[in-house]
MARBA-3410 file (N, C-alpha, C, O; in Angstrom, 1 decimal):
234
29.2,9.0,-22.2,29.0,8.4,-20.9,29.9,9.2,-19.9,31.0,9.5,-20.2 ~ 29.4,9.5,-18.6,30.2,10.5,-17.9,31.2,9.3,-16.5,30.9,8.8,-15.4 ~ 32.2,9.3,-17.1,33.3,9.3,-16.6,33.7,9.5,-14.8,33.3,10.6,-14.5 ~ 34.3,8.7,-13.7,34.5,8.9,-12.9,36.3,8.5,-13.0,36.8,7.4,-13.2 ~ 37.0,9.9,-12.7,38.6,9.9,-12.9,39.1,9.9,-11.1,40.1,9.4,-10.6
38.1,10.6,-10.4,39.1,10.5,-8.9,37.5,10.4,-7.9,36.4,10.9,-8.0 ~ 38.5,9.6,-6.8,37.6,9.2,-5.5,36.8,10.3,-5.3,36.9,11.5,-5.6 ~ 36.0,9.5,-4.8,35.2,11.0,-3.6,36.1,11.6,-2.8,37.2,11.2,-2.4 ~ 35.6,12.5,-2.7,36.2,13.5,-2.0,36.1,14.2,-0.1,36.5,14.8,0.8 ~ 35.1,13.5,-0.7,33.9,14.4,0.9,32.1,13.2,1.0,31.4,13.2,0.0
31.9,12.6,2.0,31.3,12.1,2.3,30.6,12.9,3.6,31.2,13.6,4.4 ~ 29.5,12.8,3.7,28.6,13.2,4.9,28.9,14.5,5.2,28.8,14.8,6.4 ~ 29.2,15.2,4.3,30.2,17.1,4.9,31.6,16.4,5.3,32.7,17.0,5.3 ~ 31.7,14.9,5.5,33.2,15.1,5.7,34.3,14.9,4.9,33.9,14.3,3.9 ~ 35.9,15.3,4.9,36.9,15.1,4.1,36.8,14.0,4.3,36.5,13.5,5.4
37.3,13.4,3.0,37.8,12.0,2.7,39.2,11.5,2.8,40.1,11.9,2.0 ~ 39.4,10.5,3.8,41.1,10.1,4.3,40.9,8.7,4.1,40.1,8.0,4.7 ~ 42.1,8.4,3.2,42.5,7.3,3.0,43.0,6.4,4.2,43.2,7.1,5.1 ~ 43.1,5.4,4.4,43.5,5.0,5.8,44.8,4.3,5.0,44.6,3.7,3.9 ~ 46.2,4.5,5.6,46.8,4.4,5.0,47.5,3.2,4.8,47.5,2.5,5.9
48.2,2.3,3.5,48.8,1.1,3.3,49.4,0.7,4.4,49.6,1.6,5.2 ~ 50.0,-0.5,4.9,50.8,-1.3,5.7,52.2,-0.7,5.1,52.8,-0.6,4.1 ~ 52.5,-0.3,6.6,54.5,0.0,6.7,54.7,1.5,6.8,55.7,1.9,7.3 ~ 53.5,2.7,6.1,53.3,3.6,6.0,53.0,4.2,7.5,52.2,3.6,8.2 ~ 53.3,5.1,7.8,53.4,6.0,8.9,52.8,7.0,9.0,53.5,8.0,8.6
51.6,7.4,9.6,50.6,8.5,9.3,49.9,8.9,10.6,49.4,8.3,11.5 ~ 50.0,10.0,10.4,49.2,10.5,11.8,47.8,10.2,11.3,47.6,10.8,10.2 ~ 46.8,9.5,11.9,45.5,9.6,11.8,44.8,10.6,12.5,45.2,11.0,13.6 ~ 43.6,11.1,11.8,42.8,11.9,11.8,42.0,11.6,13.1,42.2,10.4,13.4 ~ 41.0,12.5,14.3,40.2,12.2,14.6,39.0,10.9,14.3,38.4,11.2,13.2
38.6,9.6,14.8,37.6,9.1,13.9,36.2,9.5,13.6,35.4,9.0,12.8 ~ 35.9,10.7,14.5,34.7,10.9,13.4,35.0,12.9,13.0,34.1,13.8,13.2 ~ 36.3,13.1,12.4,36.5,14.5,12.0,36.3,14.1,10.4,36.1,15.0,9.7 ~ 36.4,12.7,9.6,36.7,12.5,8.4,35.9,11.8,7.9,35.1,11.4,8.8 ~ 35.5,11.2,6.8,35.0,10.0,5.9,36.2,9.1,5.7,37.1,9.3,4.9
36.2,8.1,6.3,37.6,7.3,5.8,37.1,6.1,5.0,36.2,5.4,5.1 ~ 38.3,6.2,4.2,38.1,5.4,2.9,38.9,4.0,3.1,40.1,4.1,3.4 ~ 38.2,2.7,3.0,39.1,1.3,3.3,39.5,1.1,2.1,38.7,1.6,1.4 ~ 40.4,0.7,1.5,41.0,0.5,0.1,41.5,0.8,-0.5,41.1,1.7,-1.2 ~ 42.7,0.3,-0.8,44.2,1.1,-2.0,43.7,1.6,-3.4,42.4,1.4,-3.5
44.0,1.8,-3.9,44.2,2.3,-5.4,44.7,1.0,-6.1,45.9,0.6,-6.2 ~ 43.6,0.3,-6.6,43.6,-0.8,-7.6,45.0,-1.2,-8.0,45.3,-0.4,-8.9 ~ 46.2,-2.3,-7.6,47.3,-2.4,-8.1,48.4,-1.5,-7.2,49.6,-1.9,-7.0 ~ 47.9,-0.5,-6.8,49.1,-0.2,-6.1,49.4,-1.1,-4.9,50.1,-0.5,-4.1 ~ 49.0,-2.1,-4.5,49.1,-2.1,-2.9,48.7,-4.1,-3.0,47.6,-4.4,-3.4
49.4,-4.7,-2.7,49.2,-6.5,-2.5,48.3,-6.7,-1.8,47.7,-7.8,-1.9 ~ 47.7,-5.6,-0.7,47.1,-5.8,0.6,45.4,-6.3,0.2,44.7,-5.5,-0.4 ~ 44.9,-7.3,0.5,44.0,-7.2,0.1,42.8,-6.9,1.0,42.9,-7.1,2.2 ~ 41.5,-6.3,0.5,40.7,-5.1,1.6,40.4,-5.3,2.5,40.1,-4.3,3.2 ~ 40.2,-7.1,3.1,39.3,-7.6,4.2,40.8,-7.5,5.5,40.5,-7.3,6.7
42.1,-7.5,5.1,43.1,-7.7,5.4,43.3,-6.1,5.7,43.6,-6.0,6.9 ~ 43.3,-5.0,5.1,43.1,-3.5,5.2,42.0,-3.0,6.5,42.2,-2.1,7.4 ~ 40.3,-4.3,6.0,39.7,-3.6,7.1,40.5,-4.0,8.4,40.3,-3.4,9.5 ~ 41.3,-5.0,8.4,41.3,-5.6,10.1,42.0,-4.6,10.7,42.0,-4.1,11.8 ~ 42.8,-4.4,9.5,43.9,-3.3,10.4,43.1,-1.9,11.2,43.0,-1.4,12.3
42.5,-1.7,10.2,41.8,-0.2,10.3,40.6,0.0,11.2,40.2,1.2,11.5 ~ 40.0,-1.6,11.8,39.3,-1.5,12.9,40.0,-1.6,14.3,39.5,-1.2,15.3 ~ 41.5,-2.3,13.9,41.8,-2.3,15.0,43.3,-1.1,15.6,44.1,-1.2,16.5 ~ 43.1,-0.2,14.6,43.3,1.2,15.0,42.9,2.5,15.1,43.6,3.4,15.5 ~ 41.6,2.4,14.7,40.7,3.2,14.6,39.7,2.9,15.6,39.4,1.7,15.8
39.2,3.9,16.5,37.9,3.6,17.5,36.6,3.7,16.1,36.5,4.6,15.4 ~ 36.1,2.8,16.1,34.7,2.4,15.3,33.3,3.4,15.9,32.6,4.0,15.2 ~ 33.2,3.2,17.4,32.7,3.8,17.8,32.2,5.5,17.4,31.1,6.0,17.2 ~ 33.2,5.8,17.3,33.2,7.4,16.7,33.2,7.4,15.0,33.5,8.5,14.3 ~ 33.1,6.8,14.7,33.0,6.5,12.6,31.9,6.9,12.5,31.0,6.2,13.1
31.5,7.9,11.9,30.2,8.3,11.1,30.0,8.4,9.6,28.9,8.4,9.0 ~ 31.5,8.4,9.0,31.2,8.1,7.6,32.3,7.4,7.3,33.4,7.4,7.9 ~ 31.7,6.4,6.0,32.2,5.2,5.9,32.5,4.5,4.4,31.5,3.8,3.9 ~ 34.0,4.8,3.4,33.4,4.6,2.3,34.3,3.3,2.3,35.2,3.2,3.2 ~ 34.0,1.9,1.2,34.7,1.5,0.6,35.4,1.3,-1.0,34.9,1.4,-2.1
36.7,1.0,-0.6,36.9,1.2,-2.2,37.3,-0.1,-3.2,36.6,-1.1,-3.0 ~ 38.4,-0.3,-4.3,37.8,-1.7,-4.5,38.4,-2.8,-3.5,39.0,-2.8,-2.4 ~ 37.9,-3.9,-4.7,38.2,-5.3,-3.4,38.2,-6.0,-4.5,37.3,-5.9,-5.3 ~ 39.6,-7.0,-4.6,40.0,-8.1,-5.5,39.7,-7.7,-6.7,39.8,-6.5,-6.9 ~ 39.4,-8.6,-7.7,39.2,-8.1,-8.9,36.8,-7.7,-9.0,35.9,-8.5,-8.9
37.0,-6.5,-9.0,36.2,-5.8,-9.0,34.7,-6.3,-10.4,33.4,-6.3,-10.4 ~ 35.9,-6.6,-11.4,34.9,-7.1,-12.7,34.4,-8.3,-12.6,33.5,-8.6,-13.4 ~ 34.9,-9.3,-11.5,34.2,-11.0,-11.7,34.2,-10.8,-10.1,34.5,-12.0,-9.9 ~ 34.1,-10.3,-8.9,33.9,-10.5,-7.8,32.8,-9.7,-7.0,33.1,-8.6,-6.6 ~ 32.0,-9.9,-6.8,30.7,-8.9,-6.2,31.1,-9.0,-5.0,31.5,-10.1,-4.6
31.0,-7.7,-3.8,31.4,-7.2,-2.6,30.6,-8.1,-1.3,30.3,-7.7,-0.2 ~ 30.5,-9.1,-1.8,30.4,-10.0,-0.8,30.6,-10.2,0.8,29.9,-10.3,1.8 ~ 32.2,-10.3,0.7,33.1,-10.6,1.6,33.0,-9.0,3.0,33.0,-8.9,4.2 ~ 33.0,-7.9,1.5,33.2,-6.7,2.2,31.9,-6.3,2.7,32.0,-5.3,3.5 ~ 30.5,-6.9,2.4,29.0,-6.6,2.8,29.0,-7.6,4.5,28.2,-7.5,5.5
30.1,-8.4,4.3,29.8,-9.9,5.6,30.7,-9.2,6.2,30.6,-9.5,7.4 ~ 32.0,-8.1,6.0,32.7,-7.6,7.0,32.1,-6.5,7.9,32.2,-6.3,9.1 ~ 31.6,-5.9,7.1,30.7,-4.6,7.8,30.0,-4.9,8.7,30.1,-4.4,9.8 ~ 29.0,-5.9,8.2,27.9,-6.6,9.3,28.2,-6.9,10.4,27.5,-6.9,11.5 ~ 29.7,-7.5,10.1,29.8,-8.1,11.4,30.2,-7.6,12.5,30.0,-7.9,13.7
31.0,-6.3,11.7,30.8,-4.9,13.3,30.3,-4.3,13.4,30.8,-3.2,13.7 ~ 29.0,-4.3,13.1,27.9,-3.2,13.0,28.1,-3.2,14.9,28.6,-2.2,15.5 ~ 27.9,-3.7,15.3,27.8,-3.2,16.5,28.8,-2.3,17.2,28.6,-1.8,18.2 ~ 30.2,-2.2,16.4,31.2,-1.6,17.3,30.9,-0.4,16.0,31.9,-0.1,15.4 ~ 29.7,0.2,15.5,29.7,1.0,14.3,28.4,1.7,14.9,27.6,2.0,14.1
28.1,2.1,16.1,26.5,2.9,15.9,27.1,4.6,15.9,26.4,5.4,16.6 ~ 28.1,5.0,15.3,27.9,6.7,15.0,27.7,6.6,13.1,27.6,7.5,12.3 ~ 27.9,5.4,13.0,27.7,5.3,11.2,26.7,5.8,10.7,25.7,5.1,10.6 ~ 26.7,6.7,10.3,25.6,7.8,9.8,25.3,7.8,7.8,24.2,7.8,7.2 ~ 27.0,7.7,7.0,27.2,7.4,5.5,27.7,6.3,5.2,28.7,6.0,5.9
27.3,5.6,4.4,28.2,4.6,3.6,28.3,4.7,2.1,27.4,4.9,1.4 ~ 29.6,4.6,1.6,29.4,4.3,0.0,30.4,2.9,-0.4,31.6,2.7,-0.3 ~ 29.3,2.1,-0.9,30.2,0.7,-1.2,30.6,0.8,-3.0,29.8,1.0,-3.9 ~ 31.9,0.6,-3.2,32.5,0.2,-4.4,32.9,2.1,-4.8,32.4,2.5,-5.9 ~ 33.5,2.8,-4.3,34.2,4.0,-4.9,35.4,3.9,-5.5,36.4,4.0,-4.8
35.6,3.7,-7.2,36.2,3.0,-7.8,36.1,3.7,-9.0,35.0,3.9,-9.5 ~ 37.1,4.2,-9.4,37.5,4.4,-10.4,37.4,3.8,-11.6,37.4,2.6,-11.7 ~ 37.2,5.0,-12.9,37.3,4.2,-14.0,38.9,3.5,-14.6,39.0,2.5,-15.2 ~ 39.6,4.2,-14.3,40.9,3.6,-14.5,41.1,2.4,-13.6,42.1,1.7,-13.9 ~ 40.1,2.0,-12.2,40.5,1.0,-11.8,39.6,-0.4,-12.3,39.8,-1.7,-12.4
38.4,0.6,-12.7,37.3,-1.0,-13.2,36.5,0.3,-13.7,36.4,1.4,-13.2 ~ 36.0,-0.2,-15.1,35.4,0.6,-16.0,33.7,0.3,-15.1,33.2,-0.8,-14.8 ~ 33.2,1.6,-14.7,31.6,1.5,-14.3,30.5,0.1,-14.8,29.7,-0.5,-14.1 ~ 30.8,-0.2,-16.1,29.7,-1.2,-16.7,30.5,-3.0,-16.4,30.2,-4.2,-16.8 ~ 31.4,-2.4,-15.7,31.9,-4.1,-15.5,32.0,-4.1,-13.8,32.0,-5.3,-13.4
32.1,-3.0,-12.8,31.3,-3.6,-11.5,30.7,-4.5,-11.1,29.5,-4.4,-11.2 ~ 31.1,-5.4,-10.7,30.3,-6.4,-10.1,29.7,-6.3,-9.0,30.4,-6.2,-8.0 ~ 28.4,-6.3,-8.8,27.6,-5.6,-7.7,26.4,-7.2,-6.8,25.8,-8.1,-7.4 ~ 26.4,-6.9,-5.6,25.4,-7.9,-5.3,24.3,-7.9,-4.5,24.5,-6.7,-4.0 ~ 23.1,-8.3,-3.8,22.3,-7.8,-2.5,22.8,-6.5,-1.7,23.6,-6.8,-0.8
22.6,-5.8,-1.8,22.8,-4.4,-0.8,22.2,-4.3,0.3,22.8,-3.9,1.3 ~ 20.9,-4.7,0.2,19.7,-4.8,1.2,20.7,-5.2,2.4,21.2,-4.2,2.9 ~ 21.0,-6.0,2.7,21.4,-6.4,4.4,22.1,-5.5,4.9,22.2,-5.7,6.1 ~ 23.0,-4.1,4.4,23.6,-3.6,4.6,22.4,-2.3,4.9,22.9,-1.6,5.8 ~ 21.4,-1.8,4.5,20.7,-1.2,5.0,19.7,-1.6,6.1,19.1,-0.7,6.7
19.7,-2.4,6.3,18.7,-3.9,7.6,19.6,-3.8,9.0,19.2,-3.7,10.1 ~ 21.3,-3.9,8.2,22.0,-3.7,9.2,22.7,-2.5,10.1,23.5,-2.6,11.0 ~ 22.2,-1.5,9.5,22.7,-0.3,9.9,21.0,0.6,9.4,20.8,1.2,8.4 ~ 20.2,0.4,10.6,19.2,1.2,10.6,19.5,3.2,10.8,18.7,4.1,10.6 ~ 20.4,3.3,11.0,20.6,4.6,11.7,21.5,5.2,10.7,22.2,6.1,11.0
21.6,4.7,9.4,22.5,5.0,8.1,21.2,6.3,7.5,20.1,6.1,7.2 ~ 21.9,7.4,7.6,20.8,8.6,6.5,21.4,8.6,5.1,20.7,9.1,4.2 ~ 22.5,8.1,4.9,22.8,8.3,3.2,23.7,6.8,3.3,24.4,6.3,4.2 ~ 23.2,6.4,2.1,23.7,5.3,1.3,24.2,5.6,-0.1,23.3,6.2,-0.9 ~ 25.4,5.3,-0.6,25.8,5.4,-2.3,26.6,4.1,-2.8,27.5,3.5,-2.2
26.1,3.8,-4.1,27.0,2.3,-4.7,27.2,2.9,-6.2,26.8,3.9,-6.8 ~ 27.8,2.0,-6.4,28.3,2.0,-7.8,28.8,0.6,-8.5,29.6,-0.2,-8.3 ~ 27.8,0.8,-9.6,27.2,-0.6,-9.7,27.5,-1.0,-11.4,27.3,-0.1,-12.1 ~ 27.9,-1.9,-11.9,28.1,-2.4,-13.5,26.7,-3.2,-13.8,25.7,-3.4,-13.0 ~ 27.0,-3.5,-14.9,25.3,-4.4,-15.9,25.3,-5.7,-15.1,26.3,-6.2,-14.6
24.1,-6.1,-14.9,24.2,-7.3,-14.4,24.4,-8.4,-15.7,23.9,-8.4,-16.8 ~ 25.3,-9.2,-15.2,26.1,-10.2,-16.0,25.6,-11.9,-15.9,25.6,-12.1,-14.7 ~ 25.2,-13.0,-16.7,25.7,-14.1,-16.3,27.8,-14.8,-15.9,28.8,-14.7,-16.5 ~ 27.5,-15.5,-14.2,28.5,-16.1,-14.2,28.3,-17.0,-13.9,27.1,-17.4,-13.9 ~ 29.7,-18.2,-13.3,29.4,-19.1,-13.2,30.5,-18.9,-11.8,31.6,-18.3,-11.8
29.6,-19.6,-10.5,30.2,-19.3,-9.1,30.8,-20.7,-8.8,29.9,-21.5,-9.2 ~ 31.8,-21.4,-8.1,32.3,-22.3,-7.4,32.2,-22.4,-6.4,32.6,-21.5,-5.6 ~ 31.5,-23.6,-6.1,31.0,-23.9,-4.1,32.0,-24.2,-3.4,33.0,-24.4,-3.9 ~ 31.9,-24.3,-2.6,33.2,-24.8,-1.7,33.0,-26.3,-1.8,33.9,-27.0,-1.3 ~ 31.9,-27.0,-2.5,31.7,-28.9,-2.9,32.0,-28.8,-4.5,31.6,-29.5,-5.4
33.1,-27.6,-4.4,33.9,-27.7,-6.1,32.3,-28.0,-7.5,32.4,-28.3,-8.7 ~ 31.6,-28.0,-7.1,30.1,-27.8,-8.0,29.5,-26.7,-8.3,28.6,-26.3,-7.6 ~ 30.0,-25.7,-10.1,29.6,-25.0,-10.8,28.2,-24.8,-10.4,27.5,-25.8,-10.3 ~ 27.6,-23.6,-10.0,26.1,-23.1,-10.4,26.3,-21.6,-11.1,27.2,-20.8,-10.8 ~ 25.4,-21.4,-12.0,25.0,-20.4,-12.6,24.9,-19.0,-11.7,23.8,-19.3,-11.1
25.2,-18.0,-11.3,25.1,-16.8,-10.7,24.3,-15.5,-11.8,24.0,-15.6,-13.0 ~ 24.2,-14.7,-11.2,24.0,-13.0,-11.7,24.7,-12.4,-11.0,24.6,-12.5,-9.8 ~ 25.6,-11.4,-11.8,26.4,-10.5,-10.9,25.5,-9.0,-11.1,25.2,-8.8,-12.3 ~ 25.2,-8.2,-10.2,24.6,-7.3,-10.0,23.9,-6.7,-8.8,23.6,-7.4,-7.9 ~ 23.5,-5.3,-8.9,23.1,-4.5,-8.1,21.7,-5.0,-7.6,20.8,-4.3,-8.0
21.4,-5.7,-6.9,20.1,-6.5,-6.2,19.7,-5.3,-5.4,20.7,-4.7,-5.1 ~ 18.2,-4.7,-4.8,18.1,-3.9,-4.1,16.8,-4.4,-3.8,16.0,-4.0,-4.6 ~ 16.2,-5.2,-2.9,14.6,-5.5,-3.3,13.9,-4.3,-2.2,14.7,-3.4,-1.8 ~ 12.4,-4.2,-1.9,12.1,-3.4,-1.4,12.5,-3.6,0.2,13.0,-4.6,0.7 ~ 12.3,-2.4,0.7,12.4,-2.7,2.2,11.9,-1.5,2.8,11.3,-0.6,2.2
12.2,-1.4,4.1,11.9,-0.2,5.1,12.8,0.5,5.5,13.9,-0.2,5.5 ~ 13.0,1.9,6.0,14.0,2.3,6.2,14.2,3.4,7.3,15.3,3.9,7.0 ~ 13.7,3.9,8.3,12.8,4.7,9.1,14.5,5.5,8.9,14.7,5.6,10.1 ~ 15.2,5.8,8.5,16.5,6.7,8.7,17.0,7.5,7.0,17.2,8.7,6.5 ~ 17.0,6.6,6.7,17.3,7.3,5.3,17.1,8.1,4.7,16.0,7.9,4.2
17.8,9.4,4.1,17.4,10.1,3.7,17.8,10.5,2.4,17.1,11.4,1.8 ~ 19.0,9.8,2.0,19.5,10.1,0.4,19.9,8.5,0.1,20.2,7.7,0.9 ~ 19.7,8.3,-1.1,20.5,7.3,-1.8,20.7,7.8,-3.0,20.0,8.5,-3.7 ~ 22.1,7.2,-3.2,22.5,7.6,-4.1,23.0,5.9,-5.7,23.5,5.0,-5.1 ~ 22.8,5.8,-6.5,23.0,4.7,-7.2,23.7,4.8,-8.4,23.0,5.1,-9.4
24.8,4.7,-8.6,26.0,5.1,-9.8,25.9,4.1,-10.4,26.4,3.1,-9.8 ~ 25.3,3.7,-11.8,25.4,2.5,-12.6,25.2,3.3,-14.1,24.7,4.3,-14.5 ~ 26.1,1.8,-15.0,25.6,1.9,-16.1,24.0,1.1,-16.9,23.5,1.0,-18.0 ~ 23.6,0.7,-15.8,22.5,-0.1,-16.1,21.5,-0.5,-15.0,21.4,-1.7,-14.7 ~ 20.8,0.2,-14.4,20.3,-0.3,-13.0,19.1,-1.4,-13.1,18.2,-1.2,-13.9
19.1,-2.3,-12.4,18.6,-3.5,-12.5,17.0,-2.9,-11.9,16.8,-2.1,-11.0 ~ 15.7,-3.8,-12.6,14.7,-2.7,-11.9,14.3,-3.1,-10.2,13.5,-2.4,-9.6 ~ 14.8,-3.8,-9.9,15.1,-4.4,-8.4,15.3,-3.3,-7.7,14.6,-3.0,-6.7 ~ 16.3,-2.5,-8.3,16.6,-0.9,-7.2,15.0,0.1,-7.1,14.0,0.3,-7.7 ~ 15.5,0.2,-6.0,14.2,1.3,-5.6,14.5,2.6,-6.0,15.6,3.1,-6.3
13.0,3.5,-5.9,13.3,4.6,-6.3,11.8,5.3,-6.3,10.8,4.6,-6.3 ~ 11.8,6.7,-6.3,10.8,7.7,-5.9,10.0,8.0,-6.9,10.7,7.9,-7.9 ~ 8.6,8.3,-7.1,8.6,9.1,-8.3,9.3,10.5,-8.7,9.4,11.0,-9.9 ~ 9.8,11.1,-7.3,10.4,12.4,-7.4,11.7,12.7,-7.3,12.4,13.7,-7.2 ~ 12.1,11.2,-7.5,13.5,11.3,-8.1,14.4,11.8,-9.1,14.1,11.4,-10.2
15.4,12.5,-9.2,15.6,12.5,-10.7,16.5,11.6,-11.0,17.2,11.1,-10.1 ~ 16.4,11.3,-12.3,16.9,10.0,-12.8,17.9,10.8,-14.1,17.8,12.0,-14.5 ~ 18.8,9.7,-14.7,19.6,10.2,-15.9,19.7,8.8,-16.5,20.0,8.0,-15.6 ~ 19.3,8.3,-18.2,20.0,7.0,-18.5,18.8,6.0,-18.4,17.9,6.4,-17.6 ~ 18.7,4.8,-19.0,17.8,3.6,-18.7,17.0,2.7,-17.9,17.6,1.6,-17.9
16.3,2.7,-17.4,15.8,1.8,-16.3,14.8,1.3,-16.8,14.1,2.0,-17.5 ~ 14.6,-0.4,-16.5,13.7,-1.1,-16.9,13.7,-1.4,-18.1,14.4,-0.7,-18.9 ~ 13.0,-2.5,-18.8,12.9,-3.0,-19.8,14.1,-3.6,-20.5,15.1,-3.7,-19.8 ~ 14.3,-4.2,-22.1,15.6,-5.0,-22.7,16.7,-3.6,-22.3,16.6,-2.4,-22.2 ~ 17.5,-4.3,-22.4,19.1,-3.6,-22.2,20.4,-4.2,-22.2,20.4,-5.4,-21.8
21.8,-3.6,-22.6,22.8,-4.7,-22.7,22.9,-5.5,-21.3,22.7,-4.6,-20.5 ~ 23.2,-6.6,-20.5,23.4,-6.5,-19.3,21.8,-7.5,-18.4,21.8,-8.3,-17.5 ~ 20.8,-6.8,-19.3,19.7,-7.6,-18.7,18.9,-8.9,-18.8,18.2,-9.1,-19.8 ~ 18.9,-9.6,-18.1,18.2,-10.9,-18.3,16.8,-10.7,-19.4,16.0,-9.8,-19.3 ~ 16.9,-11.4,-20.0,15.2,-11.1,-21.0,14.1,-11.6,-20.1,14.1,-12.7,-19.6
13.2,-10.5,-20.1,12.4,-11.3,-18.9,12.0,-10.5,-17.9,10.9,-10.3,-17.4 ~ 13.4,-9.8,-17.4,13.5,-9.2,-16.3,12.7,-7.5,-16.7,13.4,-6.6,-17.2 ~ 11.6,-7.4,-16.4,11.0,-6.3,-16.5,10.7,-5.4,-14.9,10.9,-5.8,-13.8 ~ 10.4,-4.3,-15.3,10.4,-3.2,-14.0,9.2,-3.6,-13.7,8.2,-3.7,-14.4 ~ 9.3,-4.1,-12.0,8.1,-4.1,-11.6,7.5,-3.1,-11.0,8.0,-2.0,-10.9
5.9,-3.4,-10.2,5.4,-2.1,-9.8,6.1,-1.2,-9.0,7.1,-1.6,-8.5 ~ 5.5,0.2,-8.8,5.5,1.2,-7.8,6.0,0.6,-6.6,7.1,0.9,-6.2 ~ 5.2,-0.2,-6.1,5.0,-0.4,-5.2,6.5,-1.2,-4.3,7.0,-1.0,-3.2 ~ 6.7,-1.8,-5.1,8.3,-3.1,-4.9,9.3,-1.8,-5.8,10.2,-2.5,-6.2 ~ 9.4,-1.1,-5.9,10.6,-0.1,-5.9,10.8,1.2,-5.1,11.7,2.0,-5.1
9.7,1.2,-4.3,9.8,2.1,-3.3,10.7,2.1,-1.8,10.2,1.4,-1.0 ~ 11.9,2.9,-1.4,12.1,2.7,0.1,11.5,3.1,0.8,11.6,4.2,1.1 ~ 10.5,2.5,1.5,9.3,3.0,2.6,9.5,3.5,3.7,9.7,2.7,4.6 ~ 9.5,4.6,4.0,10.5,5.4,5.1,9.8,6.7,5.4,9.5,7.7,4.8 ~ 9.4,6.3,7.1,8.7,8.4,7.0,9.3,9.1,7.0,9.0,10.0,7.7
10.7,9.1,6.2,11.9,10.2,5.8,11.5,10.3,4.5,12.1,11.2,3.9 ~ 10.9,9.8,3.9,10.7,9.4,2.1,10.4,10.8,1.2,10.6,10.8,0.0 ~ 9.8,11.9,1.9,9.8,12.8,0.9,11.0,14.1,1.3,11.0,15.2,0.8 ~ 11.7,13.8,2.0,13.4,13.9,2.4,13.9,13.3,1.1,14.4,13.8,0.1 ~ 13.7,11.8,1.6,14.3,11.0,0.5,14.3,11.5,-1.1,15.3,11.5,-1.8
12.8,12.0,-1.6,12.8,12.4,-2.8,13.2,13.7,-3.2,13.4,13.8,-4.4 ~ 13.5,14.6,-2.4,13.9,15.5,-2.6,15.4,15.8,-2.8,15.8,16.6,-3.6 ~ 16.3,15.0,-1.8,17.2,14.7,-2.2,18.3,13.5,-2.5,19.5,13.6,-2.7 ~ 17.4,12.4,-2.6,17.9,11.1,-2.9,18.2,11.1,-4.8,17.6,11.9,-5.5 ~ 19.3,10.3,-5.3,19.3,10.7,-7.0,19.5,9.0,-7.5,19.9,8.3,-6.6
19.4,8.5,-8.4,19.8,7.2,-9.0,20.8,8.0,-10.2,20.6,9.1,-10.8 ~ 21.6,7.4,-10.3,22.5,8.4,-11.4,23.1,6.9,-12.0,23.5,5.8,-11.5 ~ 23.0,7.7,-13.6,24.0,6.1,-14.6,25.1,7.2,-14.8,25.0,8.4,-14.9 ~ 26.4,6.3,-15.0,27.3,7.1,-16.1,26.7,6.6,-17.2,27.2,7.0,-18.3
END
């Protein structure tokens, strides 16, 4: 299985800059000369990400951000990016040069790929129409058990949800899993590496690939899309 040891590097043609911990002193970069990255290095840092983004929006002009990664958030193996999907959204508006995103850039030393906890993506493409590349990285979909705020147990799925949609901007997606759920869309002219569809560790029994049709991103960028769009497993 192929292994991810260090961050990205470079998003959208741009360098990739950490935005740096609390107490740390850094000259920041132009905001749209870089890809900046929201998120410590798993363990090194108390800070936690939603607390990381406040800072980093409110030192950073948003306005000028065109690429945009994040990295993890809480514990990565039982928490799906939830919190970090409802933070984004909510400044989409102080966000229209946002051109890239990649949600969950995470190390295997920080959370092994097949234990990712991944959730709905869709609203984050709904919410940023003007996004040309999207990338996640995604673990097996899992049974859990979620707590309501009326302290009452319900059953969950942790996983990469992608249902169909529209996309008039898009031009690459990129999908890093060890297991992609068949919910994710995809081209016929994709290239693909690894499993999709049908029994698998990770899969609900049951859960079969549906048509053509409901895994397609429908987009008059789509043969853009296929050409350079990839679904990739480790």
């Amino acid at each position: 299985m192929k292994t991810r040891d260090d961050h990205l590097q470079e998003l959208y043609g741009l360098p990739a800059f950490t935005f740096p911990p609390p107490g740390e002193t850094a000259r920041l970069p132009e905001p749209d000369a870089v890809a900046w990255r929201v998120g410590h290095e798993r363990w090194s840092c108390r800070e936690v990400w939603e607390d990381t983004f406040d800072r980093f929006r409110a030192e950073v002009d948003l306005t000028r951000v065109r690429a945009l990664i994040t990295g993890v958030w809480g514990d990565p193996e039982d928490t799906p990016p939830s919190e970090v999907i409802e933070a984004l959204l909510a400044v989409r508006d102080r966000l229209p040069a946002l051109r890239s995103l990649f949600l969950g850039d995470i190390t295997d030393k920080e959370c092994k790929l097949s234990r990712i906890a991944q959730a709905d993506v869709a609203p984050l493409l709904a919410g940023f129409p003007a996004l040309e590349e999207f990338g996640v990285r995604a673990g097996d979909e899992v049974d859990a058990i979620e707590w309501g705020g009326d302290g009452e147990a319900r059953d969950v799925v942790l996983g990469l949800r992608f249902p169909a949609l529209r996309h008039d901007s898009l031009r690459r997606l990129v999908a890093e899993s060890s297991g992609l759920s068949a919910d994710v869309p995809h081209t016929p002219s994709t290239r693909t590496r690894g499993r999709r569809g049908g029994p698998r560790p990770g899969l609900r029994p049951g859960h079969q690939r549906p048509s053509p049709a409901r895994q397609t991103v429908r987009s008059p960028r789509a043969r853009h899309l296929c050409r350079t769009g990839q679904l990739l497993r480790g």
